[in-house]
C-alpha positions as CSV (number, residue, x, y, z in Angstrom):
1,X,110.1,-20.9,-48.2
2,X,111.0,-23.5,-45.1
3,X,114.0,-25.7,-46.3
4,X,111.8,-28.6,-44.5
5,X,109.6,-28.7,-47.9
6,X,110.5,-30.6,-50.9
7,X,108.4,-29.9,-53.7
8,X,106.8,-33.1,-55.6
9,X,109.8,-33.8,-58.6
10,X,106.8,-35.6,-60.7
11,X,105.9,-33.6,-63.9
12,X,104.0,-36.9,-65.1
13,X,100.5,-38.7,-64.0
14,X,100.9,-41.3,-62.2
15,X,101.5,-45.3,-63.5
16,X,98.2,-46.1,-64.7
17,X,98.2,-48.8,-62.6
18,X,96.7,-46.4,-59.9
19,X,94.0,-46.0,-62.2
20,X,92.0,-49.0,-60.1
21,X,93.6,-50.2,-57.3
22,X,91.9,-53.3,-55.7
23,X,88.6,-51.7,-54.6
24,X,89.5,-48.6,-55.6
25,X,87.6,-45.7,-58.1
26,X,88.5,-45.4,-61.4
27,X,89.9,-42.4,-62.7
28,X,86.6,-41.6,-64.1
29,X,85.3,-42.2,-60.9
30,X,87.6,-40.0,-59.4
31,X,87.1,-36.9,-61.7
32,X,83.3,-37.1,-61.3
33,X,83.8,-36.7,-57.7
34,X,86.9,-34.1,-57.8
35,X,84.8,-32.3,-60.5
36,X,81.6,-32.7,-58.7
37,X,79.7,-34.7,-61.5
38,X,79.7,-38.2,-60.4
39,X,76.3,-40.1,-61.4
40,X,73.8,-39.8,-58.8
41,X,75.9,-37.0,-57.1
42,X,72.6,-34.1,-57.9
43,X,70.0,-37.2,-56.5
44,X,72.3,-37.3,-53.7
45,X,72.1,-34.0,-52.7
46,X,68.6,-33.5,-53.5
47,X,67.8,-36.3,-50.7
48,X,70.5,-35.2,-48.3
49,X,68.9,-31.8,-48.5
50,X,65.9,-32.3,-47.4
51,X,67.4,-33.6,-43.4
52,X,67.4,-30.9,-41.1
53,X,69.7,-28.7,-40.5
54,X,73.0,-26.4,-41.7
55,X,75.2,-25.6,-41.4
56,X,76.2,-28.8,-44.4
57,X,78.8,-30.4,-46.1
58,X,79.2,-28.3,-48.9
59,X,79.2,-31.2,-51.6
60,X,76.9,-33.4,-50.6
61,X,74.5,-30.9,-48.3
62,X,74.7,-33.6,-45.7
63,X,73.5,-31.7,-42.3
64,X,76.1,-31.3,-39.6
65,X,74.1,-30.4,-36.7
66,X,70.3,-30.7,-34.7
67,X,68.9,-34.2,-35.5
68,X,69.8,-34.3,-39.2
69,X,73.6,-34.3,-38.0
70,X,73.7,-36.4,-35.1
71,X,72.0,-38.9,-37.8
72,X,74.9,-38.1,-40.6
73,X,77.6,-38.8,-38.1
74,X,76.6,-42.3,-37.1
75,X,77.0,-43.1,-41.2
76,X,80.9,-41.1,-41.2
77,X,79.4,-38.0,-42.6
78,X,81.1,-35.8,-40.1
79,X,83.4,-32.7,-41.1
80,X,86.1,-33.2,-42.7
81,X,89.5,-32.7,-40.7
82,X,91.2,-31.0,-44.2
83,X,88.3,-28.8,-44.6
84,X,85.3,-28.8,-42.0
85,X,82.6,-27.5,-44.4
86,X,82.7,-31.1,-46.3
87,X,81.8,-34.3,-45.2
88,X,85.0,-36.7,-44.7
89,X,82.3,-39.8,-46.4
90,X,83.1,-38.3,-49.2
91,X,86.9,-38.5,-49.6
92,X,87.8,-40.5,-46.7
93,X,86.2,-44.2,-48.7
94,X,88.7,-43.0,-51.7
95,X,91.4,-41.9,-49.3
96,X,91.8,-45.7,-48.5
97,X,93.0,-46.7,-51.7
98,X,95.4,-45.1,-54.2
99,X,93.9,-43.5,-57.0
100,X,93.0,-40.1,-58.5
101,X,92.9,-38.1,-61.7
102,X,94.1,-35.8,-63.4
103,X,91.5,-31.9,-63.4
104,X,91.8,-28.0,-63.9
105,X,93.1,-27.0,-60.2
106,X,94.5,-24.0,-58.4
107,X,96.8,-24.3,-56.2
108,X,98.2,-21.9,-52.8
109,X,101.7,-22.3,-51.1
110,X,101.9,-19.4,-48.3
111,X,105.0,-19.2,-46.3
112,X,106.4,-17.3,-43.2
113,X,109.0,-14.8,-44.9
114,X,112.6,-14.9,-42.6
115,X,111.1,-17.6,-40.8
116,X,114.7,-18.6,-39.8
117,X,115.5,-15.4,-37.8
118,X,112.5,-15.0,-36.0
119,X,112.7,-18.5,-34.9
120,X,116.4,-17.2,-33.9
121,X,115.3,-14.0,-32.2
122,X,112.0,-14.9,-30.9
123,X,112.6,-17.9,-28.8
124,X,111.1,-21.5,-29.3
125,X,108.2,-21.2,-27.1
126,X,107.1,-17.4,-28.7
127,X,108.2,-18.6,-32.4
128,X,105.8,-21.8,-32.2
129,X,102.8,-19.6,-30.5
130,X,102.9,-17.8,-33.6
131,X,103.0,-20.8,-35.9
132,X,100.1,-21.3,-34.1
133,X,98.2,-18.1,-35.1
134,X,99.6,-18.6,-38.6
135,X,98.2,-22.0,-39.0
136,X,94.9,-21.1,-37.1
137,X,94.5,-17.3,-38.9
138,X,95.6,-19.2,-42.6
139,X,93.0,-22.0,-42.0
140,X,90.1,-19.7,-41.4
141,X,90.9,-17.9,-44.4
142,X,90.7,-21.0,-46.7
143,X,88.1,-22.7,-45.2
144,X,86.1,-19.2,-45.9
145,X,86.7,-19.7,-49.3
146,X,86.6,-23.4,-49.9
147,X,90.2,-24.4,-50.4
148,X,91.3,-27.2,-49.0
149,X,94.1,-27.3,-46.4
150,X,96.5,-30.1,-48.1
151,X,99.0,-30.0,-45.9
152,X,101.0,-27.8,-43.2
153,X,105.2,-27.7,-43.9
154,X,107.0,-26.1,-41.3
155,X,106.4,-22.4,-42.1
156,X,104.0,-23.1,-44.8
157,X,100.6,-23.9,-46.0
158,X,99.6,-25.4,-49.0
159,X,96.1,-25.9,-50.6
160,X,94.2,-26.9,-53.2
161,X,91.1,-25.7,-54.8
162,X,88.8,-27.9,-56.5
163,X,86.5,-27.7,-58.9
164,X,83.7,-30.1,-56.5
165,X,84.0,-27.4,-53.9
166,X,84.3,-24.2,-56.1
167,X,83.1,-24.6,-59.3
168,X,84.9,-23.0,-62.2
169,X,86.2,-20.3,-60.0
170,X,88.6,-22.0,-58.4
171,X,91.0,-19.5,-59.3
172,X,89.4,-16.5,-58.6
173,X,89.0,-18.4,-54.7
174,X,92.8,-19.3,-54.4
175,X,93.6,-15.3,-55.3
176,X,91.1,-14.0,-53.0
177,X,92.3,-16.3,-50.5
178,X,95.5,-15.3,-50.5
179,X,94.6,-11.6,-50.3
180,X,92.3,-12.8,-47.0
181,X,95.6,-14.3,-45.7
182,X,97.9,-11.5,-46.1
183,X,95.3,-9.0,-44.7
184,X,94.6,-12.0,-41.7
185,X,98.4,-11.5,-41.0
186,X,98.0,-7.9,-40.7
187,X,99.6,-6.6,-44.1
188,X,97.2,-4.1,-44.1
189,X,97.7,-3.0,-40.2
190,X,99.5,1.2,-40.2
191,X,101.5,-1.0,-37.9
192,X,102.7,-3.9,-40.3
193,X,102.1,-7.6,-40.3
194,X,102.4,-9.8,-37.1
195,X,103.4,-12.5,-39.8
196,X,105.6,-11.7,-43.0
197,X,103.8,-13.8,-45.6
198,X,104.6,-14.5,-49.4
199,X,101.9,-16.2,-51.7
200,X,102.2,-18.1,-54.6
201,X,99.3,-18.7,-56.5
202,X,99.0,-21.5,-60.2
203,X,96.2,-22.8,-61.9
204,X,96.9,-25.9,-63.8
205,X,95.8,-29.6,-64.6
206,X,97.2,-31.5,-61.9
207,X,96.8,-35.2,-60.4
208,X,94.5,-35.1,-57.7
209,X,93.8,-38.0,-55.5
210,X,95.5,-40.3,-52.9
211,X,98.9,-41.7,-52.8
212,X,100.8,-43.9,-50.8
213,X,100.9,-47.2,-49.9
214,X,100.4,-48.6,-46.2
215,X,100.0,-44.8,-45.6
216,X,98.1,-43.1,-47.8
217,X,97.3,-39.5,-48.3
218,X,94.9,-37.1,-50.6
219,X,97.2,-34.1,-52.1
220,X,98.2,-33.3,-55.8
221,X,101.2,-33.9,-57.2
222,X,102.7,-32.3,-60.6
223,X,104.5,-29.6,-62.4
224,X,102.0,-27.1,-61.5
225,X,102.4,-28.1,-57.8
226,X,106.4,-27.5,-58.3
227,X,105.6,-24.1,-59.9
228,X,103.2,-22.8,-57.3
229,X,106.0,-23.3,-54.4
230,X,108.8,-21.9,-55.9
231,X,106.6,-19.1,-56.4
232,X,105.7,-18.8,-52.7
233,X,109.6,-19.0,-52.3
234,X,110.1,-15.7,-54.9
235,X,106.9,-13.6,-53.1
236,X,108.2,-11.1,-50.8
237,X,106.5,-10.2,-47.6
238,X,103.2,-8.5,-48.5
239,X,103.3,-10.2,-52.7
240,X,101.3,-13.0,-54.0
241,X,102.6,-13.9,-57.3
242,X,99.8,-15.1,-59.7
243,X,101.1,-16.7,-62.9
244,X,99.2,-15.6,-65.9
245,X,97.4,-18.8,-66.1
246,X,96.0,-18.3,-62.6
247,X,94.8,-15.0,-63.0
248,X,93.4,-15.5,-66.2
249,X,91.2,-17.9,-65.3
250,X,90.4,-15.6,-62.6
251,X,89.7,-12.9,-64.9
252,X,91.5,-10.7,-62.6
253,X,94.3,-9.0,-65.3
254,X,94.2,-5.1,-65.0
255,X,96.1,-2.7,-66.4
256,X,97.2,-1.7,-62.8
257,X,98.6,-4.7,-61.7
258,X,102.3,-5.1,-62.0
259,X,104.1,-7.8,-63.9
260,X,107.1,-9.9,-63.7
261,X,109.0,-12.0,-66.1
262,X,110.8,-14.8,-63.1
263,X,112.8,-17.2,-64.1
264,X,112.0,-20.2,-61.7
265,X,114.6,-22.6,-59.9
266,X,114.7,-25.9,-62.4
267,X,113.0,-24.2,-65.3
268,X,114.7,-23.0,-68.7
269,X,111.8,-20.7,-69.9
270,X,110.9,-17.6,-68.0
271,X,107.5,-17.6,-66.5
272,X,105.0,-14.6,-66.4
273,X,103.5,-13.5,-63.1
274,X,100.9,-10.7,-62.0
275,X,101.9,-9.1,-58.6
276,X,98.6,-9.1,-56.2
277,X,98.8,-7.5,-52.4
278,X,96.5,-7.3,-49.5
């Protein structure tokens, strides 16, 4: 994993005090909408969904093209810049004030593998054309599968998927996802991958929401966030390392799949993983 990323050192919720900040949701609020059962959230769609025409925001069915979308876009309901199949109206109104809560997540950390010699070997101009394709190739992959990009770290990607977006298989969509991005990458090419790429993949209840203060952003924060990278940093080239949480949740476990007992950087107790490939 890129020594430019410092995981989150938070294994708490936030103060409460970012429970309401001045014109801010509560964290009720919050959940409903991270969870997708906000009060008048099915009325909403049921009226969004009758303007013309898809393809739509994928939580609020809010059209984003022909008539319907040119309409949605003069009220902010465009796509979203962290994930274009949602509507930014309905995160970017909570993105402006601190707040969140805590939900059932999964979370992805993807990384380059020997990102440091190839940068070496390659060049600065060939090395940052295929950050490029990484970032371009990784974001098609979890846009496919409704994760949500949360944030691009030197040779990684990180993501979150949520419950408003997937349902309750938000682990089976991080698993696949990762699986998309290693065979995106070309782990399943005779020839080998144009990218070496470790995955790390957790399911766990984590704060969701925005933080900052003049600058704010929406991410997660938490143990389970910690966990998921220094999985990503253990993954070899080809590996996504699914914790048993994750994959149960998935209800993924086979008897074929192999297992590993890792004990994590800043952990005392070992932690069981599932090894997944391409």
């Amino acid at each position: 994993m890129s020594e430019a990323y410092t995981a989150p050192v938070s294994e708490t919720r936030p103060p409460a005090t970012a429970g309401r900040p001045e014109g801010g949701a509560t964290d009720a609020e919050w959940r409903g909408i991270l969870e997708g059962t906000a009060p008048g959230f099915a009325a909403g769609r049921g009226i969004l969904r009758l303007i013309p025409s898809s393809p739509r925001c994928k939580l609020c069915l809010a059209p984003f093209s022909g008539l319907g979308g040119q309409l949605m876009r003069v009220i902010g309901r465009r796509p979203w810049a962290k994930n274009p199949n949602m509507c930014g109206l309905c995160f970017v109104q909570l993105e402006k004030h601190r707040g969140g809560a805590e939900i059932d997540v999964s979370l992805l950390f993807a990384d380059i593998r020997g990102s440091t010699g190839l940068a070496e070997t390659m060049g600065t101009e060939r090395f940052r054309t295929l950050m490029d394709r990484f970032y371009h190739a990784v974001t098609e992959v979890l846009i496919e599968h409704d994760g949500i990009v949360d944030k691009f770290v030197g040779d990684e990607v990180v993501a979150l998927f949520i419950p408003a977006l997937t349902g309750a298989d938000h682990a089976k969509r991080a698993i696949a996802s990762a699986q998309g991005i290693l065979a995106a990458t070309g782990h399943r090419d005779p020839d080998g991958p144009w990218a070496p790429i470790g995955v790390g993949v957790h399911t766990g209840r984590t704060f969701v929401g925005t933080i900052g203060d003049t600058v704010t952003d929406f991410t997660a924060i938490g143990d389970p966030v910690n966990v998921t990278a220094r999985l990503a940093s253990e993954a070899a080239a080809g590996e996504i390392l699914v914790t048993r949480a994750a994959s149960d949740a998935a209800g993924a476990v086979t008897a074929e799949l192999e297992r590993r007992s890792l004990t994590l950087r800043g952990r005392q107790e070992p932690l069981d993983v599932h090894v997944f490939h391409a």
